[in-house]
C-alpha positions, 0 to 999 in steps of 0.5 A: 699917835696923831703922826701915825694916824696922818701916815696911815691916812695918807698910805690910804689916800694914795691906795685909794687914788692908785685904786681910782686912776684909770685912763682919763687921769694923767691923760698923754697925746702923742702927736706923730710928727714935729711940733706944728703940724696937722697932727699936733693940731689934732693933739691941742684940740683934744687938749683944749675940748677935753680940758673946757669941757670938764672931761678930765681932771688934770691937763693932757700932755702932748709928745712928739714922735716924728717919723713916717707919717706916724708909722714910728708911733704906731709901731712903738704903741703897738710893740712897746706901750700897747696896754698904755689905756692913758695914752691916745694916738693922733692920726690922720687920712694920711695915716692910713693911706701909708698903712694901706701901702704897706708903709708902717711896717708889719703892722695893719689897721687891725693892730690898734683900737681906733676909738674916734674921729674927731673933724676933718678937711677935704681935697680941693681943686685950686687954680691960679687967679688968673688961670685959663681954667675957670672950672673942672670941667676946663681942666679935664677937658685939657688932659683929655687933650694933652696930659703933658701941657697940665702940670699938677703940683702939692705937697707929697711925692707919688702915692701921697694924699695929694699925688691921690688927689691928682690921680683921681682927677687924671682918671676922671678925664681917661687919663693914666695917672702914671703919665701925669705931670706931677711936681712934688713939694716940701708942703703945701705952702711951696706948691702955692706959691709955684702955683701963683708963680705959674710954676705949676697948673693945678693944686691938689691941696686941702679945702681949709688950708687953701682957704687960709691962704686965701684969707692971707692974701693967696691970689688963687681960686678953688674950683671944686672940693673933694667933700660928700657936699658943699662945705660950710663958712668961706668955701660955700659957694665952691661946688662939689666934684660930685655936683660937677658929674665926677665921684671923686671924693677925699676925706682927710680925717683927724683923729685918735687911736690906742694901743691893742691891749688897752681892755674893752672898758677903758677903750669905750671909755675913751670913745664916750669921753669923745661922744660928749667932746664932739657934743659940748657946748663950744668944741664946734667953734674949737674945731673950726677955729683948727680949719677943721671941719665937722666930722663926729666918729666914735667907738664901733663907727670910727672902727668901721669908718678907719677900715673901710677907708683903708680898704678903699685905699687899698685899692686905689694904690693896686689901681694906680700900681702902688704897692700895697699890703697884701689883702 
């Protein structure tokens, strides 16, 4: 009779927690890409806060699904796993700036639930250290003289983040984008070292990853970042494009969606786990310690944000005769 009994307790036990487990519980992270990138990055912050924070039980599992810059993610949890309300997608800028292009396929910024931002990085102008340009306004000034005696060079080839950011530069100085000189690489790590080498002018690369080569020794100056304002820490003292009389502004967003059919329940409670994330005691420093710098988006206003920038980018790609999703 007692082995029945802690049988039948048991059976109810298990009912119990099948009954209980919700999207919180036996949490996963897919990170978009090969392990060590940006996006595994953004996958091990959520881990690390959301486990220090107490906003989970058991620790999040973090998987790889490289291809496209997270198009192959985002078509497997759109078409195969899309009611996976225990499964969260990292994304990126670049993410969306390939669904403005027409990049992942049939799928747009309308076919998943984006539940938060969680930090970001910002375009910067970087230089060699002993580069004739000692500020933007040099750079410019050399285009508008001659755009073929000014080599840009990052990571990504033509219509990726980094050939955006030299864009926007050619264009604020009068200059078609298409007749730029650009030299694409493998990352930004190889651009840097063409740039000290003296390979290339200019790098249009990210404001927290130029800082860490920086602080590794990287003989290079930042002559303005792409933010809304200063940034905070090392790059304090580096103004702004805007500051310099040049609206060019590049956000690179990090953060989480999930798939479509997920209910309205479990997407808002995703989106309030991040609301208390971003708002413990601690995530700051952990964002930080990520070069990462503070950006704080959930529910409706991460929905919001995602499509404007998509919107944004849109236009951008037709105005630099990208190819585009048809809007």
């Amino acid at each position: 009779m007692k082995l029945i009994h802690t049988t039948l307790a048991a059976a109810l036990g298990l009912a119990a927690f099948a009954a209980g487990a919700g999207p919180l519980d036996k949490t996963e992270c897919i990170a978009p890409a090969k392990p060590g990138g940006g996006f595994d990055l953004t996958c091990k912050l959520a881990q690390s806060g959301l486990a220090d924070a107490k906003l989970i039980a058991d620790p999040m599992r973090v998987t790889y699904m490289p291809g496209g810059i997270g198009a192959v993610a985002y078509n497997a949890i759109v078409a195969q796993r899309p009611d996976a309300a225990n499964t969260i997608v990292a994304f990126s800028g670049g993410s969306l700036l390939n669904i403005a292009q027409g990049k992942f396929g049939r799928y747009d910024e309308n076919d998943v639930r984006w539940i938060a931002g969680i930090g970001t990085d910002y375009g910067a102008l970087v230089v060699a250290e002993a580069s004739p340009f000692k500020s933007m306004k040099d750079v410019l000034a050399a285009l508008k003289a001659d755009p073929t005696k000014v080599v840009f060079g990052a990571g990504g080839t033509v219509g990726s983040q980094d050939w955006m950011k030299a864009a926007l530069v050619a264009r604020a100085a009068g200059v078609d984008p298409k007749g730029m000189r650009f030299v694409a690489f493998e990352g930004g790590g190889e651009a840097m070292t063409a740039l000290q080498g003296g390979h290339i002018h200019v790098f249009t690369g990210d404001a927290a990853e130029t800082s860490q080569q920086i602080k590794a020794g990287s003989k290079v100056r930042v002559l303005a970042v792409m933010a809304d304002k200063r940034l905070p820490g090392d790059l304090a003292q580096v103004p702004t494009a805007k500051e310099l009389g040049f609206d060019i502004e590049w956000p690179i967003l990090r953060g989480f969606y999930v798939g479509p059919k997920v209910s309205d329940a479990d997407a808002k409670l995703w989106s309030d786990t991040f609301a208390k994330l971003l708002a413990s005691p601690g995530f700051d420093k952990l964002r930080a310690e990520r070069g990462l710098y503070p950006m704080a988006l959930t529910g409706a206003e991460a929905d919001a944000y995602v499509k404007k920038q998509v919107a944004n980018y849109r236009k951008l790609a037709q105005d630099f005769g990208l190819a585009t999703t048809a809007k």
